[in-house]
DRENLODO-686975 format. One line per 3 residues: number of its first residue (from 0); their letters; for each residue z, x, y of C-alpha. Coordinates in steps of 0.02 Angstrom, whole numbers. Layout:
REM DRENLODO-686975
NUM) A) Z X Y; ...;
//
This chain:
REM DRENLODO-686975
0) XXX) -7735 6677 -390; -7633 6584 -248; -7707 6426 -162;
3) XXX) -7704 6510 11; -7809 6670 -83; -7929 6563 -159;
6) XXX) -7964 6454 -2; -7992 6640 112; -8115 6681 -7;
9) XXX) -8208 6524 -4; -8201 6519 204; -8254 6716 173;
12) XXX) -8394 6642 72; -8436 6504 203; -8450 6639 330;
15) XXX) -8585 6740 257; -8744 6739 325; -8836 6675 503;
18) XXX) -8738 6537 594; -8790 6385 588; -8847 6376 777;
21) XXX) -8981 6534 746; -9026 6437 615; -9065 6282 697;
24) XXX) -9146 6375 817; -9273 6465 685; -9305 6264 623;
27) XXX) -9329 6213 806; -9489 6329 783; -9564 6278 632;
30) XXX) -9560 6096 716; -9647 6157 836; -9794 6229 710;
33) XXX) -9773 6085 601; -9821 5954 715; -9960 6076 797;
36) XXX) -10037 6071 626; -10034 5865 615; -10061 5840 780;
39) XXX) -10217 5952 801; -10273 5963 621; -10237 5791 561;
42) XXX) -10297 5682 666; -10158 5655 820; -10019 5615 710;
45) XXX) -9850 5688 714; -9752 5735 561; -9600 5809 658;
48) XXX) -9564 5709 816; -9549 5541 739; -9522 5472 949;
51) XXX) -9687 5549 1018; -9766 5467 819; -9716 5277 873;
54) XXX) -9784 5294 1039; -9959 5348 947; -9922 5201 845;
57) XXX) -9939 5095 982; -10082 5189 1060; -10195 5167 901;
60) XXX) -10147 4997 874; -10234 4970 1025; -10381 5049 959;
63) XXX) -10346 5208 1060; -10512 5330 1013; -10448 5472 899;
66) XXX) -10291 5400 823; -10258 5313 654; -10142 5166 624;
69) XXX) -10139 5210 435; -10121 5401 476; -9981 5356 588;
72) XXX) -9901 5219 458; -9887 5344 313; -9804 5469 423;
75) XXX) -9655 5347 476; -9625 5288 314; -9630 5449 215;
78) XXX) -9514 5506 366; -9406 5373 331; -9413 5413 143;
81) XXX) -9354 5576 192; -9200 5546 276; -9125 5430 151;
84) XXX) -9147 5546 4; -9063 5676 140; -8941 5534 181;
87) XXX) -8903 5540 -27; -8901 5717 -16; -8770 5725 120;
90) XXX) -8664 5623 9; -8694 5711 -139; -8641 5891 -62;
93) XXX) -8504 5801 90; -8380 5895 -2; -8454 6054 -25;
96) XXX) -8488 6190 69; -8598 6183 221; -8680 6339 166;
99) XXX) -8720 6271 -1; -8769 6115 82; -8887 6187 208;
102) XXX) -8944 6290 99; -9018 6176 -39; -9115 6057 77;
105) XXX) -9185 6217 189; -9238 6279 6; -9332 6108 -48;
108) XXX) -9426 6091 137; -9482 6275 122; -9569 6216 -38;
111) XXX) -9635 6062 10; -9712 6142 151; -9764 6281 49;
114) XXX) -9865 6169 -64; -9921 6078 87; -10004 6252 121;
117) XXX) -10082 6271 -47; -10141 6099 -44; -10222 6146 149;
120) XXX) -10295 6338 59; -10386 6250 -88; -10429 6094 -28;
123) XXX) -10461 6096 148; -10608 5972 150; -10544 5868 17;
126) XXX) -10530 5687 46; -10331 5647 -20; -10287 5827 86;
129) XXX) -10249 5745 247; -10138 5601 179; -10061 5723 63;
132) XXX) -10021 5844 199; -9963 5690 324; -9840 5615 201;
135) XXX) -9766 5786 133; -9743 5867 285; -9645 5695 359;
138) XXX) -9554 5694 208; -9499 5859 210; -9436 5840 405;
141) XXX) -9351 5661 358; -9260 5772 244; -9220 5896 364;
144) XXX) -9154 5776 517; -9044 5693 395; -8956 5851 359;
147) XXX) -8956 5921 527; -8883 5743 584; -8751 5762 464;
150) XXX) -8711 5930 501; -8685 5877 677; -8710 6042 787;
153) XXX) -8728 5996 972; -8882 5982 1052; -8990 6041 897;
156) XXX) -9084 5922 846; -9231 6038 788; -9389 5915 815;
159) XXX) -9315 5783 960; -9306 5838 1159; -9272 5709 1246;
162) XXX) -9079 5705 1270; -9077 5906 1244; -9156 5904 1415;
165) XXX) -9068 5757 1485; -8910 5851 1463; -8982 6021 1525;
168) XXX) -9039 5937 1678; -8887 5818 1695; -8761 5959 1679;
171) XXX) -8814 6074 1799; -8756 6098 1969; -8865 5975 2037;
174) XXX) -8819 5866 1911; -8615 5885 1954; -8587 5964 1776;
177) XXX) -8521 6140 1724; -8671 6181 1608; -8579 6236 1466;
180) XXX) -8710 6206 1313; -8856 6253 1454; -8895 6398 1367;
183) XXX) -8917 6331 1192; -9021 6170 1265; -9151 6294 1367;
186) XXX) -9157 6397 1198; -9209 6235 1087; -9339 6193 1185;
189) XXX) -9410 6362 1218; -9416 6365 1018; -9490 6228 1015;
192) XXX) -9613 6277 1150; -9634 6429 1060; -9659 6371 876;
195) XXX) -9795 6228 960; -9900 6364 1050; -9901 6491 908;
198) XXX) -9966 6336 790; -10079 6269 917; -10163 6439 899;
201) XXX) -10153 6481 738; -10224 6296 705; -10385 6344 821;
204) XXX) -10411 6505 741; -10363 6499 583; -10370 6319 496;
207) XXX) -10219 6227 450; -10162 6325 286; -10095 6491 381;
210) XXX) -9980 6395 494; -9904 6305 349; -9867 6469 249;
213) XXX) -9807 6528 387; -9677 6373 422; -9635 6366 227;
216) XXX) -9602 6561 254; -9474 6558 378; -9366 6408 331;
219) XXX) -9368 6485 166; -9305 6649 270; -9149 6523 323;
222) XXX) -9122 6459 175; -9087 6612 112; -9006 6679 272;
225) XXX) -8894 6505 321; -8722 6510 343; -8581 6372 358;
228) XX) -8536 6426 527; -8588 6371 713;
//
């Protein structure tokens, strides 16, 4: 086999699948359920939005009523832990596929998260369940942003707004731009907005274990499903 044949089969390969962006989109989502699950179930502690977590870092250092510095502590630095095994893991698979690539961390975060939901099914009460389900779940999303930030696809962060509507607002017509990536910034945060409201109810109704099978569920769905492709 040629060179040129065996590189159109590998691009063929790379193409298989959802592109990345739909992806991204799908992850957006389960950000939004994950941190409905800390923040309502856990006491007021993000997992996912590491931004909003040091602001309520600063608001229980002041001894803020309902928030935890400890709660809040283990997040950030099992967050942190997160992103440099995903930094290692970027490394690791920089010269392979993105498909591959995606693929493997997508798998490992659906089972953390999946565990997480065991751990929130058989334990619910359980002293160590809280921590456990704090420090996984930030784990799992360090992971995740490391990979996404490697991957580099514009304005897809999958847990952080901020810019994504700084540019959707700066690029408009009022803001003297052309709007080009306005429909994929106004589709991340309706995902987000989505994926925060269907946790936020599922949390109420249903405890904190159905969300999480739910969230390990679908970015187990993308791992599967990922492509290399924008």
């Amino acid at each position: 086999m040629s060179a040129d044949s065996a590189a159109a089969r590998t691009d063929d390969h790379e193409e298989r699948g959802l592109r990345l962006v739909v992806v991204l989109l799908g992850l957006t989502v389960v950000s939004g359920l994950i941190d409905a699950v800390s923040y309502l179930g856990l006491g007021h502690v993000f997992t996912a939005n590491m931004t909003g977590n040091v602001v309520v870092l600063g608001f229980a250092a002041a001894g803020a009523p309902g928030f935890s510095v400890w709660h809040t502590l283990t997040s950030l630095a099992c967050f942190l832990v997160g992103a440099a095994v995903g930094g290692r893991v970027a490394v690791r698979f920089g010269g392979r596929s993105r498909r591959s690539w995606a693929r493997v961390t997508l798998g490992v975060e659906a089972l953390l998260v999946g565990g997480c939901a065991a751990v929130a099914f058989a334990a619910p009460d359980a002293t160590g369940t809280t921590y456990t389900l704090i420090a996984v779940t930030a784990f799992a999303m360090g992971l995740r942003n490391a990979t996404v930030r490697k991957l580099g696809v514009p304005d897809l962060t999958t847990t952080v707004l901020t810019m994504t509507l700084t540019g959707l607002a700066a690029d408009t017509a009022v803001g003297a731009g052309a709007g080009n990536r306005s429909p994929r910034r106004a589709a991340s945060v309706a995902a987000m907005a989505v994926g925060a409201l269907l946790g936020a109810w599922l949390v109420l109704r249903h405890g904190l274990g159905i969300p999480l099978l739910i969230a390990a569920l679908v970015t187990g769905a993308l791992a599967v499903a990922a492509s290399g492709r924008e």
